[in-house]
Residue, then its C-alpha position, 0 to 999 in steps of 0.5 A: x574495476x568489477x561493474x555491477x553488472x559483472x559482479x551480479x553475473x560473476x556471482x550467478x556463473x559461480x555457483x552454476x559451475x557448482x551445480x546450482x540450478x539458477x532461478x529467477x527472482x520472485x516478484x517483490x510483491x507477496x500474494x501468496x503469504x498472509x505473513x508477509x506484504x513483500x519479499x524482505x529477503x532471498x528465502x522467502x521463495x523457498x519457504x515452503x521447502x523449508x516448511x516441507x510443503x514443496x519440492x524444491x526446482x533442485x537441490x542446489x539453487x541460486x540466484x539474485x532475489x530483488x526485496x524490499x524491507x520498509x515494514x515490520x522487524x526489518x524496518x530501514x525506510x527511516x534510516x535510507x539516504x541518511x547512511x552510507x548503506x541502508x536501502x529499502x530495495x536491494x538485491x539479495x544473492x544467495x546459494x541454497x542447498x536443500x538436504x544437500x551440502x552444508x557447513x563445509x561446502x557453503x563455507x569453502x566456497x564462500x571463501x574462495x568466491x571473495x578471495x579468488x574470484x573477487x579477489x578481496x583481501x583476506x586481512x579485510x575479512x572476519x568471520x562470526x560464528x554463533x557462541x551458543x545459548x545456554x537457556x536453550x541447551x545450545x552449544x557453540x558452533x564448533x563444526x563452523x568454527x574448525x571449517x572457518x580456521x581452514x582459511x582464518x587465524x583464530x584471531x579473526x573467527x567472532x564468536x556472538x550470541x544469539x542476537x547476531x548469530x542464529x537466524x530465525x524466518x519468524x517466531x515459528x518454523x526452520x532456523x539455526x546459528x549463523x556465520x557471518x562474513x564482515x569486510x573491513x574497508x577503511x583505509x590502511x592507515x586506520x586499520x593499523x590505528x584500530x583493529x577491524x575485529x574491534x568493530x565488528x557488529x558495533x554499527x562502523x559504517x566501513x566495518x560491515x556485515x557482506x555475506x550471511x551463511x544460515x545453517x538451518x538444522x532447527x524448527x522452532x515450536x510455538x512454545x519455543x522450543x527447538x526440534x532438530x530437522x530431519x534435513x539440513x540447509x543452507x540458505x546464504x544471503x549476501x547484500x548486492x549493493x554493499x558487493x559492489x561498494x567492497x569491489x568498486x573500492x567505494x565508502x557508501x553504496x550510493x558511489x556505485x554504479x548501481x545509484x550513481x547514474x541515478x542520482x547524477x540525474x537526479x541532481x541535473x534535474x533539480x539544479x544540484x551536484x552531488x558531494x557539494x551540500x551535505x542536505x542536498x546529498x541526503x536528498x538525492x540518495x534517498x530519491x535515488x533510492x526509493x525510485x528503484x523500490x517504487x518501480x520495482x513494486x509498480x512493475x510486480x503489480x502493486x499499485x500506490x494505495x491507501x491501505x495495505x502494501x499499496x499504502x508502504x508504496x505511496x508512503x516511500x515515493x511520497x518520502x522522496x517527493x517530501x526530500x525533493x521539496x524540501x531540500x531540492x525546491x521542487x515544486x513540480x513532479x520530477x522523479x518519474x523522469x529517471x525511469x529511463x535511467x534505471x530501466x538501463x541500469x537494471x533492465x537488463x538483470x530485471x527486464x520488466x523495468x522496459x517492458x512496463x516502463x511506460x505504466x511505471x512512468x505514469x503511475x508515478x508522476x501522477x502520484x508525485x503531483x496528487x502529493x505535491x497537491x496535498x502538501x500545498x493543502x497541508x501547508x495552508x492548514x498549518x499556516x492557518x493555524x500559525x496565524x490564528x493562534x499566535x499567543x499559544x506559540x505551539x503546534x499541537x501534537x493533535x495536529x502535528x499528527x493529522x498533517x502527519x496522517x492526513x497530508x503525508x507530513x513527517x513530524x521534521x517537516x512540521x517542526x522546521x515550519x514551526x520552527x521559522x514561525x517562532x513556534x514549538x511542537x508539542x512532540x510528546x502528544x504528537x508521539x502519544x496519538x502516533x503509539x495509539x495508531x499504531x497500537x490499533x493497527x497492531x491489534x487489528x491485523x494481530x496473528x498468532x497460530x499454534x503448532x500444527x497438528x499432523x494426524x497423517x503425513x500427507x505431502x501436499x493436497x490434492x485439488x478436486x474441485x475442477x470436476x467435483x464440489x464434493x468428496x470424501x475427505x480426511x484432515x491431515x493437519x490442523x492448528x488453532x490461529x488467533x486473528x485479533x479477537x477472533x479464534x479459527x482453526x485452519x484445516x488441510x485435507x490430503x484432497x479437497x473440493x473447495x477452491x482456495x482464494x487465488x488469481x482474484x477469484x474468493x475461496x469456496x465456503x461450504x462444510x464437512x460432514x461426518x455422522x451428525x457432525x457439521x463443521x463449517x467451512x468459512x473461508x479457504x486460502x492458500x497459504x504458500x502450498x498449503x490449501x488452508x480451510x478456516x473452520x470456527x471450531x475443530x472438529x470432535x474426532x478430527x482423525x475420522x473420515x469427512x464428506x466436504x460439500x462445498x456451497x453449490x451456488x457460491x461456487x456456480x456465480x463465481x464460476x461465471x464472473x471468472x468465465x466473463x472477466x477472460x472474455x472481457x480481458x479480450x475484448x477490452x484488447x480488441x477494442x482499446x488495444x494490447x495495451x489494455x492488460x489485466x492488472x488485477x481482478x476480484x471474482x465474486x458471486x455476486x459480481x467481478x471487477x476488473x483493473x486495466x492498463x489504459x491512459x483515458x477514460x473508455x468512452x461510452x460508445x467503447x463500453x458498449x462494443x466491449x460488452x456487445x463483444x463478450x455478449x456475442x461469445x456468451x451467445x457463440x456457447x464456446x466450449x472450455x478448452x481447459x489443459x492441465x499440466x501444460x510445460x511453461x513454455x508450451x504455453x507460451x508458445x500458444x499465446x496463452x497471457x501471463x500477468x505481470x507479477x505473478x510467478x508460475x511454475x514449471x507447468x502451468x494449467x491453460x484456459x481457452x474459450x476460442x481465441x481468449x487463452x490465459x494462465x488461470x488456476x481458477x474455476x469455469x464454466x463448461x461453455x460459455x452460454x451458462x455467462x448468460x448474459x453480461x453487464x457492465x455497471x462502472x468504469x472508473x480510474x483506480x490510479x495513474x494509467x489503471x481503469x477498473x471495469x465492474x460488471x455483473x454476470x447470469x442472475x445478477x446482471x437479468x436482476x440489475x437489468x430488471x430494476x434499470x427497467x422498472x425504475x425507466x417505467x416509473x419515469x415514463x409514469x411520472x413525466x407522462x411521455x413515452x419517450x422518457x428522455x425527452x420527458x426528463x429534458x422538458x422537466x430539466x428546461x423547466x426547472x432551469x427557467x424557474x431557478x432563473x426566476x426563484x434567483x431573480x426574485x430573491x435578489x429582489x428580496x435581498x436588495x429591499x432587505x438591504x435598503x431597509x437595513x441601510x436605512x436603519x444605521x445607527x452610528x456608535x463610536x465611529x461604527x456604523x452598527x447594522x443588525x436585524x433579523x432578516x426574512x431568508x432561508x438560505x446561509x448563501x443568501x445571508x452571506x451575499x447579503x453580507x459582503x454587499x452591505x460591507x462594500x456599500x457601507x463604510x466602518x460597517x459592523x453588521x449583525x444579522x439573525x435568521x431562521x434557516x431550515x427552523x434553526x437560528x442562524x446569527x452572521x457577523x460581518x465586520x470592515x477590515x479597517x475596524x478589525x486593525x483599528x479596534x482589534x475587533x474579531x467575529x470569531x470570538x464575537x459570534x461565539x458569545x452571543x451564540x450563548x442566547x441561541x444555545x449554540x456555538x460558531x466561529x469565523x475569520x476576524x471579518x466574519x463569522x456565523x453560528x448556529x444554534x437550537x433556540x430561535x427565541x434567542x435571536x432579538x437578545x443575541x442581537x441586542x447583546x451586541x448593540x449594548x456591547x458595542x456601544x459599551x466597549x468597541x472603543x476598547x477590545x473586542x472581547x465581550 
C-alpha cells in the first residue's frame, strides 16, 4: 500500500521526469491579492502568469500547493467532519504548462500516472468533457474527447455543462472547458448492481471527482464575453487527500494515514475511539481536520482575530473546540497537544509545522481556553434567560443571534440547550438577523472592477522610488473599480516613483501632473505584479505624458519608521533572545508598530535597553548597505532574515545597517542618524506568544517626548515639590487616608439611616414593610444598605428612594422566603412604580432598582407600594 508520503513524492518525481520544474508551495495566507484571503487552490500563484504580468519560473511547473477553502464561492467548513471527503485544508497537486503543452500531453500523462504508476483500475475511471454552451457560441470539447477515446470506450467520456465542466478563476480573466477525471471506489458487487457512469457528478461519496484538467485558451471580459488567449495552459488540480483514500483502498479520507494518527490521538485524549459512536466520530474528523487548517495559517503568519482572515482562523478552531465540548465532554483545552502529531505528519513535506511548532502550540491552546471561557459565559446568558422567561417557552432569534455572534454559538448548539429546557428556537428571526449581517458585509467589502483598459503594452513597472520621488511617466493601463459606494479608477504606469504598500510599509500618495491637469494620487498597492495607483477620477487625455510627484513628507516619515523597525528587530533578539522574531509590522508616518515572537511581557528594565540600543545605532549614523538583485541563496548565506509566511523570488533585494540585515522591499534612509531619535510608547500582547511594540520615530518621537515634558512640569506646579514622583506619593498617601476616613464616616451614616429605617417598620400581612427616601448619593451604598437590612430583618419587604447624582433612584429589596411564598418579583415591581419618576428598571425577584428623571415623583412612588402591599401582597405581585 502507497503511504501518503509516497503518493505526494510519487506524484512530484513524475512530472520531474517530464521536464517540470518542481516549485515550492505558496503560503496559504494571501498578501498580495485584495480578492483572495487565502490560497483556495493551486493556481492562485500562477495568477499573474496567466494574467500576463509575470514570467512564469518555467514553462513547465508542478508541485503540492497547501490551500484552504472556509469562505466565498468555495465554502466547505459546514460540510467538513460530517462527510467522508470535504476539508478546509487540503493539498492541491497539479502540473502546469504555460504556452507549452496542452490537451494531448496533460491528458496522456494524467493517464498513465493513475494507471501505470498508481496502478488504479481503469474499469474505475471515467472522464467528463465540457458539452458546450450554446448562449456563448461554445462548442463541445471534441479535441478533448478524441484525446480521452485513446485510453477509454466512448461509454465511459461525460459530456457536462458548463456548471461542471468549464472552469473560471472568477467573474473576469483566464478560463476554459475542463475535463475531469471520476474514480469509482464502491465495491465490485455494487458496481455490477449500478453503473459508475450513473453516479458521476450526482454527489455518491464513493463515485468522485480526483483529477481536474483545465484547458485555459479564454479571458472572460467584465461584460461577459469571451476572447481567445494568444496563449494556451494547463492548469491540473488533483485532491491529495482523496489520492490517498483511492490508493490506501480507504472509503473516506479520514481512514488515511494523513488523519488517522490524528484522530487516534485525539480520541486518547478525550477518552474516545474512533468507529464506535457515529457523534463522536463526527467530532473527532472535524478536530482532526481543522488542526491541520489552524497550524497551517498559524505557521504562514495569520494570526487568530476578530476581523478579516484572522477572524475565519478563530472561527474554524473554535468550530473544533464547540465539537470537543459538545460531543467529547472536554471542558479544558486539548487540541494544542496534537502539534507533535502533524508536525510528524506533515513536517517533513512542510517543514514549518517544526520549525514554529512551539509558537503554533501557544497560540492555539490559549485560544481554545479564551473560547472555553466564553462559551461558559454564553451558557449562563441563555440559562438566565430560560429561567427568567419560562412562560414565553422560546428562545428569540435576537438572541439566538448574539450567542451566535458574540459567544461563537452555532445555532445547533442553541437549540440542543433549548431543547433539554422545553424551549424552542425562533429560527426564522435568528435566520433573518444572520441574512442582514451578511447583507452588511457583503456591502461593505463589495468589489466590482471593469476591463482594463491597455494604452501601451507595457510587461511590468518599473520601481523608481528608491532613488527618485519624481519622474515622468506615462499610463499604460487603467480600469474603473467600484469598492462599496465609492468609485476610483486604478492606474499602471510603465515606470513610477511612488511605493506600493508592501512589507508593512503604507503606500505613497501623491499626484501626477500634465499641463494644468492634476490628478491625485490616494493610494497605491500592489496587486499580484501590478503596481496599482488609486486615482479618484481618470485623467482628461490618459495617453499624454505625466510628471508623478509623490508626497515628499509622507514619503520621508515612513522612511524613517521602516529604518527604526530593522534596528528594533535587532535589538529585540539581543535583548530577549532569537526567539523574538518579526510576525508583522505596519509602517506609518506618523509611527510603527511592531508584532513579535515572545512568551511574557518585556518588563520595563528590558524596554529600556532595547530602545537605549536602537538609540546608540541612530547615534553610530550607520550608512544603508542596500543590494539589489541579490540571488536567494546569497542572501542567506549572509544571514540576511526572512519571514515566516512570505514568498520571495529568486532574487531578492538586502538591506544592511552594520550588523542588522534583512530581506526588505521597502524605502530607507541613507544612514541612520536622519532616525533622530527613537521611542517607544506601548508594549502590549496581541495574542498567545505575540507581543507588539509601538513606537515613534524623528519628529514624532522630539513631539510626544516634548508633551510627557510639559505635562511632567505641570505636575511639578501642582503638587509644589521638585521632585514630582514624591509629590504625587505624598498626594496618593493622602488620599488613601481620607477614603479610609470618608468610608468610615459613611458606614456611620449608613447604620444610623439603618436603625431609623428599622424603627419604622410597619407589619402588613405578614411582611415587614420598610420604605423611605434616604440621604446617600451613591447606588453602592444603597444597595450594601439593602442587603444588611435583609439579613437583619426577617419577611423584609424594603423600599428605598434617593436622589443619586440629582437623578431618582428607587431600590427594591425583597426576602426570599416572600419571594416563594407570595410569588412576589422586584423586577415587575420597581418597573410600575418607576412610572411616578418617569423612568424604568428592572432586577432579580429579590432586587431590583430603576431610575428615572422626575425626582418629585419619588414620595408617590413609595406610597404606591405601601397601598399596593397593603392591598395585594396576599395574592400576587403584579401591581
Amino acid at each position: 500500500m502507497f503511504s501518503s508520503r509516497d503518493i505526494r513524492n510519487t506524484f512530484l518525481n513524475y512530472f520531474k521526469q517530464q521536464g517540470h520544474l518542481i516549485v515550492p508551495s505558496a503560503p496559504i495566507v494571501v498578501k498580495d491579492d485584495p480578492t483572495l484571503m487565502f490560497t483556495n487552490a493551486g493556481m492562485n500563484q500562477f495568477k499573474d502568469v496567466f494574467l500576463g504580468n509575470r514570467q512564469p519560473p518555467a514553462l513547465r511547473v508542478a508541485d503540492t500547493q497547501k490551500c484552504l477553502r472556509v469562505s466565498g464561492k468555495h465554502n466547505d467548513l459546514e460540510e467538513v467532519g460530517l462527510d467522508t471527503y470535504h476539508h478546509t485544508m487540503f493539498e492541491m497537486l497539479g502540473n502546469w504548462s504555460f504556452g507549452d503543452y496542452f490537451k494531448r500531453e496533460a491528458i496522456a500523462w494524467a493517464w498513465e500516472l493513475l494507471t501505470k504508476v498508481y496502478r488504479i483500475d481503469p474499469d474505475q475511471l471515467y472522464v467528463t468533457v465540457f458539452g458546450g454552451s450554446p448562449e456563448e457560441n461554445l462548442n463541445p470539447d471534441e479535441e478533448a474527447e478524441s484525446y480521452w477515446l485513446n485510453y477509454l470506450d466512448k461509454t465511459r467520456i461525460l459530456r457536462f455543462s458548463k456548471k461542471d465542466n468549464f472552469w473560471e478563476m472568477g467573474d473576469t480573466g483566464p478560463c476554459g472547458p475542463c475535463s475531469e477525471i471520476h474514480v469509482d471506489i464502491r465495491s465490485p458487487q455494487e458496481r455490477k448492481a449500478v453503473p459508475g457512469i450513473s453516479l458521476v457528478n450526482q454527489g455518491h461519496p464513493q463515485v468522485i471527482e480526483i483529477w481536474n484538467l483545465v484547458f485555459i485558451q479564454f479571458n472572460r471580459k467584465a461584460d461577459g464575453s469571451l476572447e481567445t488567449l494568444p496563449a494556451r495552459h494547463i492548469d491540473t488540480g488533483m485532491g491529495f487527500e482523496r489520492l490517498c483514500m483511492v490508493l490506501q483502498n480507504k472509503k473516506s479520507t479520514y481512514d488515511t494515514d494523513i488523519f488517522q494518527p490524528l484522530i487516534k490521538t485525539a480520541g486518547e485524549l478525550t477518552g474516545h475511539v474512533y468507529g464506535t459512536d457515529p457523534k463522536t466520530d463526527v467530532a473527532l474528523r472535524v478536530i482532526a481536520d481543522h488542526i491541520r487548517a489552524v497550524a497551517f495559517t498559524i505557521a504562514d503568519g495569520q494570526l487568530p482575530d476578530r476581523e478579516g482572515s484572522g477572524y475565519v482562523v478563530r472561527r474554524i478552531l473554535r468550530r473544533a473546540v464547540r465539537y470537543g465540548f459538545n460531543y467529547l465532554g472536554q471542558q479544558q483545552a486539548f487540541i494544542y497537544k496534537l502539534l507533535p502529531v502533524l508536525a510528524e505528519v506533515m513536517g517533513e513535506q512542510f517543514p514549518e509545522l517544526k520549525t514554529q511548532q512551539h509558537l503554533i502550540t501557544t497560540v492555539i491552546k490559549e485560544e481554545e481556553e479564551n473560547f472555553l471561557r466564553t462559551l461558559e459565559k454564553g451558557i449562563a446568558r441563555l440559562m438566565a434567560f430560560i429561567e427568567k422567561e419560562k412562560k414565553t417557552r422560546q428562545i428569540p432569534g435576537a438572541l439566538a443571534f448574539e450567542l451566535f455572534d458574540t459567544y461563537g454559538f452555532p445555532v445547533d448548539l442553541t437549540s440542543l440547550i433549548a431543547r433539554e429546557n422545553q424551549f424552542s428556537v425562533d429560527l426564522e428571526d435568528f435566520q433573518r438577523h444572520l441574512n442582514e449581517q451578511k447583507e452588511r458585509s457583503r456591502k461593505a467589502t463589495a468589489r466590482e472592477a471593469g476591463d482594463w483598459i491597455i494604452l501601451t503594452d507595457s510587461p511590468k513597472t518599473e520601481f523608481l522610488g528608491y532613488d527618485c520621488l519624481e519622474a515622468p511617466v506615462r499610463i499604460t493601463r487603467y480600469r474603473r473599480i467600484k469598492i462599496g459606494d465609492k468609485e476610483l479608477y486604478q492606474l499602471v504606469f510603465d515606470r513610477t516613483p511612488f511605493y506600493a504598500e508592501g512589507g508593512g510599509q503604507v503606500g505613497d500618495t501623491g499626484y501626477i501632473i500634465a499641463g494644468d491637469e492634476k490628478v491625485e494620487i490616494l493610494d497605491t498597492k500592489r496587486e499580484n505584479e501590478l503596481i496599482l495607483h488609486y486615482a479618484g477620477r481618470l485623467p482628461r487625455q490618459p495617453e499624454r505624458e505625466f510628471l508623478a510627484v509623490v508626497n515628499r513628507h509622507r514619503r520621508e516619515a515612513a522612511v524613517l519608521n521602516h529604518s527604526a523597525t530593522h534596528l528594533l528587530h535587532e535589538a529585540l533578539q539581543i535583548v530577549l533572545g532569537s526567539h523574538a522574531e518579526q510576525r508583522g509590522s505596519l509602517v506609518h508616518p506618523d509611527y510603527l508598530r511592531f508584532d513579535f515572537s515572545h512568551f511574557g511581557k518585556v518588563t520595563d528594565e528590558q524596554l529600556r535597553e532595547i530602545e537605549s540600543l536602537v538609540n546608540e545605532k541612530i547615534r553610530q549614523n550607520i550608512p544603508l548597505d542596500e543590494k539589489r538583485q541579490v540571488p536567494l541563496a546569497d542572501a542567506r548565506k549572509m544571514g540576511a532574515k526572512a519571514l515566516f509566511g512570505e514568498k520571495y523570488g529568486d532574487t531578492v533585494r538586502v538591506i544592511r545597517f552594520g550588523s542588522s540585515i534583512e530581506l526588505c522591499g521597502g524605502t530607507h534612509v541613507r544612514a541612520t542618524g536622519q532616525i533622530g531619535v527613537f521611542k517607544i510608547i506601548s508594549e502590549s500582547a496581541v495574542a498567545a506568544g505575540i507581543r507588539r511594540i509601538e513606537a515613534l520615530t524623528g519628529a514624532r518621537a522630539l513631539e510626544f517626548i516634548n508633551k510627557k515634558l510639559a505635562a511632567l512640569k505641570k505636575i511639578e506646579a501642582l503638587v509644589k515639590n521638585p521632585d514630582p514622583v514624591a509629590g504625587v506619593e505624598h498626594l496618593v498617601s493622602q488620599n488613601q487616608q481620607l477614603t479610609k476616613e470618608i468610608e468610615k464616616m459613611r458606614a456611620a451614616l449608613t447604620e444610623g439611616l439603618k436603625q431609623n429605617l428599622k424603627k419604622n417598620i410597619r407589619h402588613i400581612n405578614g411582611i415587614s414593610f420598610i420604605s423611605g427616601i434616604v440621604n446617600l448619593n451613591s447606588a453602592d451604598a444603597i444597595k450594601q444598605l439593602s442587603f444588611q437590612l435583609k439579613n437583619e430583618v426577617k419577611n423584609l419587604f424594603l423600599v428605598l428612594g434617593a436622589r443619586v447624582n440629582g437623578k431618582p433612584l428607587l431600590t427594591i429589596m425583597i426576602d426570599d422566603q416572600l419571594v416563594k411564598e407570595k410569588n412576589l418579583h422586584a423586577g415587575t415591581i420597581v418597573r410600575e412604580l418607576a412610572k411616578e419618576i418617569h423612568g424604568g428598571g428592572g432586577g432579580q425577584p429579590f432586587y431590583a432598582t430603576a431610575g428615572g428623571n422626575y425626582a418629585e415623583g419619588l414620595p408617590l412612588a413609595l406610597q404606591k407600594a405601601e397601598e399596593w402591599i397593603a392591598a395585594r401582597a396576599e395574592n400576587t405581585a403584579e401591581p
